[in-house]
N, CA and C atoms as a LAMMPS dump frame, in Angstrom:
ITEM: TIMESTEP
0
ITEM: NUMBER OF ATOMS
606
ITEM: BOX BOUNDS ff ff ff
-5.0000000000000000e+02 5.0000000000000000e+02
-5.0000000000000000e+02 5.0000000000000000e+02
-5.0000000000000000e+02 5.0000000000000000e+02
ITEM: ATOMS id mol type element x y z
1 1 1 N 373.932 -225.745 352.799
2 1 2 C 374.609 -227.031 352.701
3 1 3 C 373.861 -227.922 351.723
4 2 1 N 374.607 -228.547 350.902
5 2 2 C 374.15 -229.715 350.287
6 2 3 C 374.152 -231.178 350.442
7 3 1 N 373.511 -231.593 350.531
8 3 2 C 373.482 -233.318 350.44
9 3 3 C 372.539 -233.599 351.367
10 4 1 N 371.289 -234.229 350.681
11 4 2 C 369.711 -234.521 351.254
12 4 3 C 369.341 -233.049 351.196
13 5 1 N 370.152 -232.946 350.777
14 5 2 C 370.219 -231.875 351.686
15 5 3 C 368.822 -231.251 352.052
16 6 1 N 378.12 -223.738 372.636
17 6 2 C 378.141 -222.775 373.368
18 6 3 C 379.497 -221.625 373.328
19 7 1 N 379.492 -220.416 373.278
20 7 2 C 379.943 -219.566 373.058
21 7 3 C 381.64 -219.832 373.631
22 8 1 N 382.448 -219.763 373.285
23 8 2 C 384.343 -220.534 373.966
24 8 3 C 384.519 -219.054 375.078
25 9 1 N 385.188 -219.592 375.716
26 9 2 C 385.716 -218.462 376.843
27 9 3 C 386.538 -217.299 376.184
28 10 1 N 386.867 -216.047 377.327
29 10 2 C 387.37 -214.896 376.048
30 10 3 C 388.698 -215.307 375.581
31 11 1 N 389.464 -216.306 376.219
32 11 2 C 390.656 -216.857 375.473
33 11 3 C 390.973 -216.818 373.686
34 12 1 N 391.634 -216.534 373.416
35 12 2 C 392.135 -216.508 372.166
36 12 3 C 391.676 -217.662 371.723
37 13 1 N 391.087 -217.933 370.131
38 13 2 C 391.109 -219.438 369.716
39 13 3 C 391.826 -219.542 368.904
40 14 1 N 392.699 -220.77 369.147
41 14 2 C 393.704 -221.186 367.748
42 14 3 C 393.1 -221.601 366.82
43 15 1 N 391.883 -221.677 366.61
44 15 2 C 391.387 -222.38 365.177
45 15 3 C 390.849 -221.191 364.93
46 16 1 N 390.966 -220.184 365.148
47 16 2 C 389.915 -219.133 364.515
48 16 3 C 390.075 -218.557 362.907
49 17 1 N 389.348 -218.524 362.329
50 17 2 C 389.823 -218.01 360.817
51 17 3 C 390.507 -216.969 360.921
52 18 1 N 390.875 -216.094 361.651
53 18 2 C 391.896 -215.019 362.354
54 18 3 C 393.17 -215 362.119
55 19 1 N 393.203 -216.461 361.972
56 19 2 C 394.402 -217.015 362.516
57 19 3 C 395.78 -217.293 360.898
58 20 1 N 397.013 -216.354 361.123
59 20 2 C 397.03 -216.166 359.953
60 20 3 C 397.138 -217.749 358.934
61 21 1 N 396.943 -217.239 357.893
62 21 2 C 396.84 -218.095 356.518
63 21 3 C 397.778 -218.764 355.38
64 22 1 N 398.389 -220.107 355.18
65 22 2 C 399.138 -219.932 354.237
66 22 3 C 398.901 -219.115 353.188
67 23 1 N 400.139 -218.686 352.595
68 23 2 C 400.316 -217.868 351.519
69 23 3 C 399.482 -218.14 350.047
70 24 1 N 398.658 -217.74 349.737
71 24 2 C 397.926 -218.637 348.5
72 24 3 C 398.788 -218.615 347.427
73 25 1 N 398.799 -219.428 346.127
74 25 2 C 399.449 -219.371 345.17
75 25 3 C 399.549 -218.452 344.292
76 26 1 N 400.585 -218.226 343.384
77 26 2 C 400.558 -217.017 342.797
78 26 3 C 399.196 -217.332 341.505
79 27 1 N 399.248 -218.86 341.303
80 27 2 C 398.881 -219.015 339.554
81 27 3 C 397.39 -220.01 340.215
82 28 1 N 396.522 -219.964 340.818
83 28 2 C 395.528 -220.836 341.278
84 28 3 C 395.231 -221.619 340.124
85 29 1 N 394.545 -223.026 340.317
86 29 2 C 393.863 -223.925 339.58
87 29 3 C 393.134 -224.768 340.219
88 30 1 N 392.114 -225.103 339.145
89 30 2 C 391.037 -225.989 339.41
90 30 3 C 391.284 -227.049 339.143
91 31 1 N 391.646 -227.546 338.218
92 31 2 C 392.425 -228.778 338.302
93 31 3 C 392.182 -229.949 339.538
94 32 1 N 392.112 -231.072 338.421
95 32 2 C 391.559 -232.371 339.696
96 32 3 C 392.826 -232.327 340.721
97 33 1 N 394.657 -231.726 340.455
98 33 2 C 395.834 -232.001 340.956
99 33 3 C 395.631 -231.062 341.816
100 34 1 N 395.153 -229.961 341.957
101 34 2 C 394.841 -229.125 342.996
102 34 3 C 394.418 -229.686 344.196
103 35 1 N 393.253 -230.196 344.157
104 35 2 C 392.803 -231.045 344.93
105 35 3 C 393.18 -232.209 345.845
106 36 1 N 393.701 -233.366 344.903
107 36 2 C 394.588 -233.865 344.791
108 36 3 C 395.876 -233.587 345.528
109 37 1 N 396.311 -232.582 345.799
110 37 2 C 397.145 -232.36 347.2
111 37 3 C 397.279 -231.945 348.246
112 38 1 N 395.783 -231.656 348.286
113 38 2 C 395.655 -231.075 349.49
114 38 3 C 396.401 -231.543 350.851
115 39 1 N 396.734 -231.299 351.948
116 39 2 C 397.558 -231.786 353.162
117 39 3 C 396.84 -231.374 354.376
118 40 1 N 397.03 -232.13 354.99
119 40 2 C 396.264 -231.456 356.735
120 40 3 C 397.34 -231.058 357.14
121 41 1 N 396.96 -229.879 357.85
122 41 2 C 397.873 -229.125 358.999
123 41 3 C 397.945 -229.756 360.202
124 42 1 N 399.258 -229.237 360.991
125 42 2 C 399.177 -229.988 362.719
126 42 3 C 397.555 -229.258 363.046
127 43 1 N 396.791 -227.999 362.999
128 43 2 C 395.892 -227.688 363.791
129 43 3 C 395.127 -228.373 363.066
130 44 1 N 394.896 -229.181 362.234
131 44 2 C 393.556 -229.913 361.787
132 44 3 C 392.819 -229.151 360.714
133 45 1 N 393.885 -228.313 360.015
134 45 2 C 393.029 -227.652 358.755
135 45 3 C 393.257 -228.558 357.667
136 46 1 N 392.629 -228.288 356.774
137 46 2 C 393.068 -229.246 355.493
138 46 3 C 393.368 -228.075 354.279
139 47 1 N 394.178 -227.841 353.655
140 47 2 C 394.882 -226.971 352.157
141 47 3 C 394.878 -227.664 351.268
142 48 1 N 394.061 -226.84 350.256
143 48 2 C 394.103 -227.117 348.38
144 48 3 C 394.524 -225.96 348.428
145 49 1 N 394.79 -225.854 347.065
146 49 2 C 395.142 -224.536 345.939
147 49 3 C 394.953 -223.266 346.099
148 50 1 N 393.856 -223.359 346.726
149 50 2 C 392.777 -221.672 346.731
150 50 3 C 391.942 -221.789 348.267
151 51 1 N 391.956 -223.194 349.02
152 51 2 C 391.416 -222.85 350.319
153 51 3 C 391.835 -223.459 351.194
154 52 1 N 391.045 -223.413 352.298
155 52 2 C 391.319 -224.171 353.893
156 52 3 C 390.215 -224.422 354.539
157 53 1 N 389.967 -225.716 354.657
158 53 2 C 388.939 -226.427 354.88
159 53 3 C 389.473 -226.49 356.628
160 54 1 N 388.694 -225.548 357.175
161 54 2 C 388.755 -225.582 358.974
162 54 3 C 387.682 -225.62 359.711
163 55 1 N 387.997 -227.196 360.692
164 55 2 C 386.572 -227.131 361.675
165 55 3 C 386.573 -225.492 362.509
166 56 1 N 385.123 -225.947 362.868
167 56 2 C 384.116 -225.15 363.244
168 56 3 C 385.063 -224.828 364.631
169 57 1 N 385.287 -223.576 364.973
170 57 2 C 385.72 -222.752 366.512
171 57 3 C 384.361 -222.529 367.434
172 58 1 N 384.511 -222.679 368.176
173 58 2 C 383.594 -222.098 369.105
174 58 3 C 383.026 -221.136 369.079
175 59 1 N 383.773 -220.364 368.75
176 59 2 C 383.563 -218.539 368.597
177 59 3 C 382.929 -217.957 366.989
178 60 1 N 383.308 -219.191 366.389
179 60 2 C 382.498 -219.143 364.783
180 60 3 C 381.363 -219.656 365.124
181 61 1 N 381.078 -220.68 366.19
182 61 2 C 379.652 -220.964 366.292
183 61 3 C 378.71 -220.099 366.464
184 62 1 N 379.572 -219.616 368.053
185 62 2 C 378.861 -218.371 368.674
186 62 3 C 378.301 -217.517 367.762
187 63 1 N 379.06 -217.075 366.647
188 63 2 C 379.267 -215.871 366.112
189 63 3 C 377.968 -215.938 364.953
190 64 1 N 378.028 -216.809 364.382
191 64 2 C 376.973 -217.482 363.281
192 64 3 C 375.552 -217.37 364.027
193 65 1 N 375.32 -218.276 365.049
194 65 2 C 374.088 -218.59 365.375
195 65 3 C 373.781 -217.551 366.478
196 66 1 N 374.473 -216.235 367.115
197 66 2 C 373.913 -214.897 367.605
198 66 3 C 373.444 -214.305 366.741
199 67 1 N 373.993 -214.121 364.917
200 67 2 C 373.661 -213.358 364.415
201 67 3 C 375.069 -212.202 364.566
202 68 1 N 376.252 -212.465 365.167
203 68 2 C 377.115 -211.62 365.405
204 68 3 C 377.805 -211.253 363.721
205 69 1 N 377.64 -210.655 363.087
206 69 2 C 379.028 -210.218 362.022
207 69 3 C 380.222 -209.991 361.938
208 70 1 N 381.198 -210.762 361.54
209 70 2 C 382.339 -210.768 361.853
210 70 3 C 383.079 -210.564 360.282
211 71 1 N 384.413 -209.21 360.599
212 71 2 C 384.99 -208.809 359.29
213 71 3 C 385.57 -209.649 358.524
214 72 1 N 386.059 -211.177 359.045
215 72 2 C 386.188 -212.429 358.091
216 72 3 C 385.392 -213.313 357.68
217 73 1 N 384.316 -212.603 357.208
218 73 2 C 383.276 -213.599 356.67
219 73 3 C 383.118 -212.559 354.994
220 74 1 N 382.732 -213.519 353.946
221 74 2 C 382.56 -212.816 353.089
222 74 3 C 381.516 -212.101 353.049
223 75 1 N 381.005 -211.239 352.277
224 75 2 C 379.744 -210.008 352.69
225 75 3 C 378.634 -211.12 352.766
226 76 1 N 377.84 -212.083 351.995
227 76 2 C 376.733 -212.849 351.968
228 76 3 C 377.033 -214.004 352.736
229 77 1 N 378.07 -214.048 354.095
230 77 2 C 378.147 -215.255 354.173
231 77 3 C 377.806 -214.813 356.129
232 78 1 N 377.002 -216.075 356.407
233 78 2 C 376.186 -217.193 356.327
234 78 3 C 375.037 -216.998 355.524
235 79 1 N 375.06 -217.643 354.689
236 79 2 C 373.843 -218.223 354.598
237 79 3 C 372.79 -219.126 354.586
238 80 1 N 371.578 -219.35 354.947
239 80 2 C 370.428 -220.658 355.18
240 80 3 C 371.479 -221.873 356.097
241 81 1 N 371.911 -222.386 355.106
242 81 2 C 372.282 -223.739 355.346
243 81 3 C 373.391 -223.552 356.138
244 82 1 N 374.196 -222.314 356.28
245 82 2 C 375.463 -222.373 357.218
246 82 3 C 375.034 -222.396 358.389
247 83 1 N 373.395 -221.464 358.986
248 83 2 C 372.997 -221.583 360.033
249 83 3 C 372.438 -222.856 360.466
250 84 1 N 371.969 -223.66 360.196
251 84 2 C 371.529 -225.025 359.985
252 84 3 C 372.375 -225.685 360.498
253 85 1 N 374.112 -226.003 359.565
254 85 2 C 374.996 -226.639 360.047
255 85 3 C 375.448 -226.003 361.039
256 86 1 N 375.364 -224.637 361.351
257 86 2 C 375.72 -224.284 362.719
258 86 3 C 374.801 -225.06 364.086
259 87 1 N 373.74 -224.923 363.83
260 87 2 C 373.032 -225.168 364.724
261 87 3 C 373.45 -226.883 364.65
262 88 1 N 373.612 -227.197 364.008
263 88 2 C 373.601 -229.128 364.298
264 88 3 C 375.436 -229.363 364.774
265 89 1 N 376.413 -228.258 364.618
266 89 2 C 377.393 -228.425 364.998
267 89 3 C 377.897 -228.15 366.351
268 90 1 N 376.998 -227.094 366.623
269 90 2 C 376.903 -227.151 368.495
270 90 3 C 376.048 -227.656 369.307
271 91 1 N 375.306 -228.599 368.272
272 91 2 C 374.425 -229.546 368.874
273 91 3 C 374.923 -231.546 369.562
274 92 1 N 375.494 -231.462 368.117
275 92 2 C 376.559 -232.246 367.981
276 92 3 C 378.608 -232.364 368.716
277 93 1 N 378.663 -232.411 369.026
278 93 2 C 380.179 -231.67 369.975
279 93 3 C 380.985 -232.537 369.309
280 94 1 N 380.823 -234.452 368.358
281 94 2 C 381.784 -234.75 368
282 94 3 C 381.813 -234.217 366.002
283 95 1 N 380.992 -233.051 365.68
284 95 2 C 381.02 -232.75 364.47
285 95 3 C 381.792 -231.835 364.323
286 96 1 N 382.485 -231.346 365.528
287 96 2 C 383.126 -230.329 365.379
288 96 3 C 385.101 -231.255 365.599
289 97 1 N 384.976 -232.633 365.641
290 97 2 C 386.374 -232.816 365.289
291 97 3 C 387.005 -233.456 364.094
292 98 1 N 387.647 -233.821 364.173
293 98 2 C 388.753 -234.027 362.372
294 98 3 C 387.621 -234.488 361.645
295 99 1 N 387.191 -235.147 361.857
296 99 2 C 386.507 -235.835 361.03
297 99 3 C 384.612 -235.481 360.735
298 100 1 N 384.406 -233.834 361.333
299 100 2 C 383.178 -233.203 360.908
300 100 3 C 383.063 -232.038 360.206
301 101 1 N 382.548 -230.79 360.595
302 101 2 C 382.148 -230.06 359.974
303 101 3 C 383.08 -228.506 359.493
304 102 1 N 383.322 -228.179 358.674
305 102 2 C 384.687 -227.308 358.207
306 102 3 C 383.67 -225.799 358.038
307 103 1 N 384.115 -224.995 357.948
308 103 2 C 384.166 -223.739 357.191
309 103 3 C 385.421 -223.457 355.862
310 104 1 N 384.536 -223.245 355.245
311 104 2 C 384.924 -223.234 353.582
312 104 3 C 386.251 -221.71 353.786
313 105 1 N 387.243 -221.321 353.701
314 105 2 C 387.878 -220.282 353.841
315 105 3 C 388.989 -219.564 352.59
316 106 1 N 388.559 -218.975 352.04
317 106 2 C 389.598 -218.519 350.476
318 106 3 C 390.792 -217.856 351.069
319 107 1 N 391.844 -218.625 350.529
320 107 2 C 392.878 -218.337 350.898
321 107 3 C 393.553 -216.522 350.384
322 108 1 N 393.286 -216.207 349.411
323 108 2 C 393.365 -215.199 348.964
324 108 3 C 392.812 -213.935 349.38
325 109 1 N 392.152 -214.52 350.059
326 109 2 C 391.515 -213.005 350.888
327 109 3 C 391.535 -213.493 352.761
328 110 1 N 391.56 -214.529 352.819
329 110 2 C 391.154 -214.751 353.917
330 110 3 C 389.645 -215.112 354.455
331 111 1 N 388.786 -214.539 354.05
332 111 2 C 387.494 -214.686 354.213
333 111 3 C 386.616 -216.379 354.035
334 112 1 N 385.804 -216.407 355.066
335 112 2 C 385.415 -217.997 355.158
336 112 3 C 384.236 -217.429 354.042
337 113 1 N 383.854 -218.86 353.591
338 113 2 C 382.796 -218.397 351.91
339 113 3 C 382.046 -219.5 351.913
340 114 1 N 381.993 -220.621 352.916
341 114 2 C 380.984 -221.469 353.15
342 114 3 C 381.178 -222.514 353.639
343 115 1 N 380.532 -223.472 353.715
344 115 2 C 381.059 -225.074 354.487
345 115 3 C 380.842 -226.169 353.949
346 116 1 N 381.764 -227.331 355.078
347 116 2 C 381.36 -228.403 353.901
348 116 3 C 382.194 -229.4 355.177
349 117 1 N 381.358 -230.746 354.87
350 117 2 C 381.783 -231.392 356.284
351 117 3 C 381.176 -232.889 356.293
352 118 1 N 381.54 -233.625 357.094
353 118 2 C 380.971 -235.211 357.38
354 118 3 C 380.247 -235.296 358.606
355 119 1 N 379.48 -236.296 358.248
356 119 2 C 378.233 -236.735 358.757
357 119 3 C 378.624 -238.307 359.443
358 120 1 N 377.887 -238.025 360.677
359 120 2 C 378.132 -239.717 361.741
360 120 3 C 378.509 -240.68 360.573
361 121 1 N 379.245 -241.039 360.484
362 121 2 C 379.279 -242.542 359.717
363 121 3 C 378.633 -243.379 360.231
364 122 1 N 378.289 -244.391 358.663
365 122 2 C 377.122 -245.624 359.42
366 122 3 C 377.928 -246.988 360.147
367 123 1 N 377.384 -247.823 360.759
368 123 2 C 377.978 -248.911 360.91
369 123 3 C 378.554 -249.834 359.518
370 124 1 N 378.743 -249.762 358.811
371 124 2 C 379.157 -250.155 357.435
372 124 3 C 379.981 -249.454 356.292
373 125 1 N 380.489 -248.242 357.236
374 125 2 C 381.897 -247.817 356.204
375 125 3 C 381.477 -247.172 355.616
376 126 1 N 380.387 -246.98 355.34
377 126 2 C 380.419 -245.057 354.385
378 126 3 C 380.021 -244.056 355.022
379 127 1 N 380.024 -242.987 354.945
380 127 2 C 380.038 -241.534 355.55
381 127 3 C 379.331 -240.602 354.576
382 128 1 N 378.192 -239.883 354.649
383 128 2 C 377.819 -239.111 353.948
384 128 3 C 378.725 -237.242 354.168
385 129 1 N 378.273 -236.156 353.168
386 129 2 C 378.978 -235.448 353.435
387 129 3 C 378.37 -234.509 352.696
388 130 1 N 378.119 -232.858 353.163
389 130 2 C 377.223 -231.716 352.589
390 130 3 C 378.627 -231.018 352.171
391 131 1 N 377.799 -229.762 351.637
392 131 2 C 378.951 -228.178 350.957
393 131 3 C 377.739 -227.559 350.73
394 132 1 N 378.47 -226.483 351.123
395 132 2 C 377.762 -224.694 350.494
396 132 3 C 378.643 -223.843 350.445
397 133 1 N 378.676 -223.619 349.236
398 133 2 C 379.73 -221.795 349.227
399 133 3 C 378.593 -220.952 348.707
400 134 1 N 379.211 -219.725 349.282
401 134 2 C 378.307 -218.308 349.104
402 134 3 C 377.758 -218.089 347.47
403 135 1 N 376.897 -217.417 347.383
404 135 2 C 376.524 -216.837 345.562
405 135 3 C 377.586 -216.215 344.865
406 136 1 N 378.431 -215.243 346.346
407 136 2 C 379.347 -214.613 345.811
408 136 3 C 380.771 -215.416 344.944
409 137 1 N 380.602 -216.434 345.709
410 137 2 C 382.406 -217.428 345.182
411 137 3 C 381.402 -218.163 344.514
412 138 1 N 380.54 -218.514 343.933
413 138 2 C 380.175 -219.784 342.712
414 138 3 C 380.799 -219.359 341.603
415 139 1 N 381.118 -220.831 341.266
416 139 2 C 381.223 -220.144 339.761
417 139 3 C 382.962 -220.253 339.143
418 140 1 N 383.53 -220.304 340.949
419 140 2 C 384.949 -220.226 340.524
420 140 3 C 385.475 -221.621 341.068
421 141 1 N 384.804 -222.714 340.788
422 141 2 C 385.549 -224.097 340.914
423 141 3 C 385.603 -224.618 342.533
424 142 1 N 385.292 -223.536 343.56
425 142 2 C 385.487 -223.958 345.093
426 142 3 C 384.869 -225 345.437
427 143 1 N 383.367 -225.403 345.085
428 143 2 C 382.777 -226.497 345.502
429 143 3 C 383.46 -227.86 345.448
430 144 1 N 383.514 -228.036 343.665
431 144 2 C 384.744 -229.426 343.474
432 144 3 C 385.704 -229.889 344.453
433 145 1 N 386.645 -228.329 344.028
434 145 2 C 387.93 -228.247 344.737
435 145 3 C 387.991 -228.841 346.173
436 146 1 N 387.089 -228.115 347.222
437 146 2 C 386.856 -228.455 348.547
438 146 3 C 386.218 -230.293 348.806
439 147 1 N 384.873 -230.819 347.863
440 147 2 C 384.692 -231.41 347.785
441 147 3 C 385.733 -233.056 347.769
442 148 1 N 386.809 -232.768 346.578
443 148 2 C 387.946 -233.568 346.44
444 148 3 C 388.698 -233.749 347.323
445 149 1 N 388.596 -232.635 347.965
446 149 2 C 390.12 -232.966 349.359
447 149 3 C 389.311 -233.251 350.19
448 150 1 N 388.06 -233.038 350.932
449 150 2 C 387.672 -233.885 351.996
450 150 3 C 387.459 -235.096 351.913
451 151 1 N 386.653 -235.071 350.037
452 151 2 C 386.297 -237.001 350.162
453 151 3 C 387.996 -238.013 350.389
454 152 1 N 388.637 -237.311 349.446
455 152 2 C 389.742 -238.071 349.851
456 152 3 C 390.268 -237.97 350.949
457 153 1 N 390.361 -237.318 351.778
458 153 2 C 390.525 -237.33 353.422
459 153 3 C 390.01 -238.106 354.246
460 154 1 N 388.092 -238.163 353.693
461 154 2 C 387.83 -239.49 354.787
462 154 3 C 388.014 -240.66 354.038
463 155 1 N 388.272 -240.798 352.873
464 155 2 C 388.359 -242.184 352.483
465 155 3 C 389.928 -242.671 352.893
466 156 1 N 390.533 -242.278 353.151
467 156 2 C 392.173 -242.298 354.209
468 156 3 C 391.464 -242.67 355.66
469 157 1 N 390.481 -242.445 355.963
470 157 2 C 390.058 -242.799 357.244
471 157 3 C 390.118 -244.177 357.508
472 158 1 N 390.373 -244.595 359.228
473 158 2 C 390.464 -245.947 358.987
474 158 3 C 388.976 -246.509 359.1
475 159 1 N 388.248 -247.715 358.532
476 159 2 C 387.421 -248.085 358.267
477 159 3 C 386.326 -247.689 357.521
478 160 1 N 386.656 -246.108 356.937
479 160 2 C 385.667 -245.835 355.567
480 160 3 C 386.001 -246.579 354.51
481 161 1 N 385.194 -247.191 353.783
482 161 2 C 385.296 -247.407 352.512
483 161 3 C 384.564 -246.492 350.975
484 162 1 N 383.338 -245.821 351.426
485 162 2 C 382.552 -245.462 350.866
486 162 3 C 382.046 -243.925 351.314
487 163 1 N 382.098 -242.747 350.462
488 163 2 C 382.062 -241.804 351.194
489 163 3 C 380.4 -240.707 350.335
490 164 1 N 379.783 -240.05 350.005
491 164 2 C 378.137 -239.93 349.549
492 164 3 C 377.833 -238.8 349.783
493 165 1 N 377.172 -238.288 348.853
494 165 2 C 376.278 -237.17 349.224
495 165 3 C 374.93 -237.358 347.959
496 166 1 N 373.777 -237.318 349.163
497 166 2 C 372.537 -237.23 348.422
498 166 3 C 371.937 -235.686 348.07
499 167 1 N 371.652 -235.742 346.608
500 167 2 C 371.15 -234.332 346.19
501 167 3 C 369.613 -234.925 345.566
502 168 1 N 369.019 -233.756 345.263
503 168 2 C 367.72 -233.862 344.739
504 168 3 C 367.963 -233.635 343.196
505 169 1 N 367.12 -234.38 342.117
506 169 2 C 367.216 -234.492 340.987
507 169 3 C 366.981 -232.76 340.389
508 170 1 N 366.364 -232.034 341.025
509 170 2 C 366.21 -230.717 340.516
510 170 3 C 367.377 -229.74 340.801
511 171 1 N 368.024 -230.176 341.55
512 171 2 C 369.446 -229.181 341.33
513 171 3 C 370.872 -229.874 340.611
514 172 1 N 370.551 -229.776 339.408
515 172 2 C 371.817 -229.831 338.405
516 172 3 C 372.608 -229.277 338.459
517 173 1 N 373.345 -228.29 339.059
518 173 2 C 374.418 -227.642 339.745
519 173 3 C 375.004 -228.093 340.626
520 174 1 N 374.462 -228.959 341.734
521 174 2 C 375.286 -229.461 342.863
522 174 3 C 375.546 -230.909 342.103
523 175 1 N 374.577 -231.381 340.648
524 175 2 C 375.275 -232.945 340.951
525 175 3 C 376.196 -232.4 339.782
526 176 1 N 376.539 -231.382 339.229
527 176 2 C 377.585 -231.005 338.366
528 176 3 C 378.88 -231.08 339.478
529 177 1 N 378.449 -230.463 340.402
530 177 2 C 379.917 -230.388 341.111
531 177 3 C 380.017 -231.596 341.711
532 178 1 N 379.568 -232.524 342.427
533 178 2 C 380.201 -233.83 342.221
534 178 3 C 380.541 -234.635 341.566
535 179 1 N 379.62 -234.49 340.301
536 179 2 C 380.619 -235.241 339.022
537 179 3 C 381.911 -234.599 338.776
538 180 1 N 382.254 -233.068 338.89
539 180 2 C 383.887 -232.663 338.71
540 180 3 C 384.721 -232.929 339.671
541 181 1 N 383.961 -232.963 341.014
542 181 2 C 384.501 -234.096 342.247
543 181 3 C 385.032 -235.093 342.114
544 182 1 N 384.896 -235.525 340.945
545 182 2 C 385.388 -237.426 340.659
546 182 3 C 384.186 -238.394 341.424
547 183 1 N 383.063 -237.885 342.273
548 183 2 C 382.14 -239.026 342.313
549 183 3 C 381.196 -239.493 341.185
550 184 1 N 380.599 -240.577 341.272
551 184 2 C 380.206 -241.703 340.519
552 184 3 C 378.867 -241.664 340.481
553 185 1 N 377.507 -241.066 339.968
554 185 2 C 376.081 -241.501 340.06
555 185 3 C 375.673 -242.827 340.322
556 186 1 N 374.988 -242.649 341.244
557 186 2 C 374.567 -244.378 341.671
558 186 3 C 373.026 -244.109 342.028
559 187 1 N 372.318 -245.289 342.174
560 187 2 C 371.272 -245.335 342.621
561 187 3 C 370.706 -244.647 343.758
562 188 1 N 369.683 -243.509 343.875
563 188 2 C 369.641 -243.25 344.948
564 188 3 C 368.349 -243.716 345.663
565 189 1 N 367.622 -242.399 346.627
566 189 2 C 366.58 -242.969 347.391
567 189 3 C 365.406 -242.101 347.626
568 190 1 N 364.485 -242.176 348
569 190 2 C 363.386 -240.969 348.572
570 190 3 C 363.459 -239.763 347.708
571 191 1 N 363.462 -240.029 346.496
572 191 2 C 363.585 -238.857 345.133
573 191 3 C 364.504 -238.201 345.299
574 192 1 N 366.183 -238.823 345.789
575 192 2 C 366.861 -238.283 345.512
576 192 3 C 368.289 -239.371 344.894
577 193 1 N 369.037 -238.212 344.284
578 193 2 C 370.079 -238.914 343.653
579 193 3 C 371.416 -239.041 344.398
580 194 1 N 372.328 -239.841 344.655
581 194 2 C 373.307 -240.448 344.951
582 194 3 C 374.428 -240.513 344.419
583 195 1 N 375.652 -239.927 344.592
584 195 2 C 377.239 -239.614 344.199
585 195 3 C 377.421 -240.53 345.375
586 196 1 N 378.765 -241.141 344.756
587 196 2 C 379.674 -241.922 346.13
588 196 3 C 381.487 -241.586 345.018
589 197 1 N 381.995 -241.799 346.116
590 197 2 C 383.525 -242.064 346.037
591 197 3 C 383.699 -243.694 346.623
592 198 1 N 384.576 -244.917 346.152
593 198 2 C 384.9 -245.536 347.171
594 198 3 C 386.345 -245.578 347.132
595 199 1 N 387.079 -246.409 348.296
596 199 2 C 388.235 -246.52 348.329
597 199 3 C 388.82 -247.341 347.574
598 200 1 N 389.698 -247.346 346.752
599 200 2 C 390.618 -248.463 345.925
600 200 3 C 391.2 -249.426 346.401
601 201 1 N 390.67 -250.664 345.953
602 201 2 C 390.887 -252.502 346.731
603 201 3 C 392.018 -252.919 346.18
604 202 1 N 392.534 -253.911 346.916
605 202 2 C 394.158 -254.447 346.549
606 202 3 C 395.275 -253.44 347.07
């Protein structure tokens, strides 16, 4: 994950990445309009172009932080930071609703390829927010892509105004992908640098 950077009963889960997938597009793009339309589902997924941004299942928790392998995960995926946000997402019980922590999922294969999610908001309207996709999917625009439809998702939230992710000045790759994100360099803090989105006034 970037920025600063219990197990469900045997019941079936409806959020499970299992669970089948819209149809991906025939002609994919990266494109800021990709993004840009993403839509939430009634189950609380969110769709761009090429993925599906879906909170965390129970059984993906489980599954992550046993160490269990599961055939919808891409071959390198979890990695470091997925266990991390695993562990702070079943630590946490309200990060796992609309408004926390996703698994990154390519629509084209099905396979989840990393995460990306919001953080407690402060008393003052902004919300910070991490991403990680696998080594295997870099490279092909997912970070942005995913990036764009959540910030604009919580900035639709009621009382966000301001939405952030802090990176460290030595990884020029992650503040590449928030600048194709559409966030803004701003001042940051504790040797690190600062992207924001805010919401549009009037």
């Amino acid at each position: 994950m970037t920025s600063h950077l219990s197990p469900d009963s045997a019941a079936p889960d409806p959020a499970s990445p299992l669970s089948p997938l819209p149809p991906a597009p025939t002609a994919p793009s990266d494109s800021a309009d990709s993004a840009a339309s993403a839509r939430s589902t009634g189950g609380g997924d969110l769709l761009t172009a090429r993925l599906v941004l879906r909170p965390w299942s129970g059984s993906e928790l489980a599954a992550v932080l046993g160490g269990l392998r599961q055939p919808h995960w891409a071959a390198d995926y979890p990695d470091d930071g997925d266990r991390v946000i695993a562990g702070f997402t079943a630590g946490h019980p309200e990060a796992r609703g609309t408004y926390g922590q996703r698994q990154i999922i390519e629509r084209s294969s099905g396979l989840v390829v990393g995460g990306i999610g919001l953080f407690p908001p402060s008393d003052d309207g902004s919300v910070e927010f991490g991403y990680g996709v696998v080594p295997s999917r870099r490279g092909r625009g997912y970070a942005p892509e995913a990036a764009r439809a959540l910030v604009a998702f919580a900035l639709a939230a009621p009382g966000v105004h301001t939405v952030y992710a802090d990176v460290e000045p030595a990884n020029p790759a992650s503040c590449r992908v928030l600048e194709k994100a559409g966030l803004e360099r701003c001042a940051g803090s504790d040797g690190l640098v600062r992207f924001r989105a805010t919401a549009p006034t009037g």
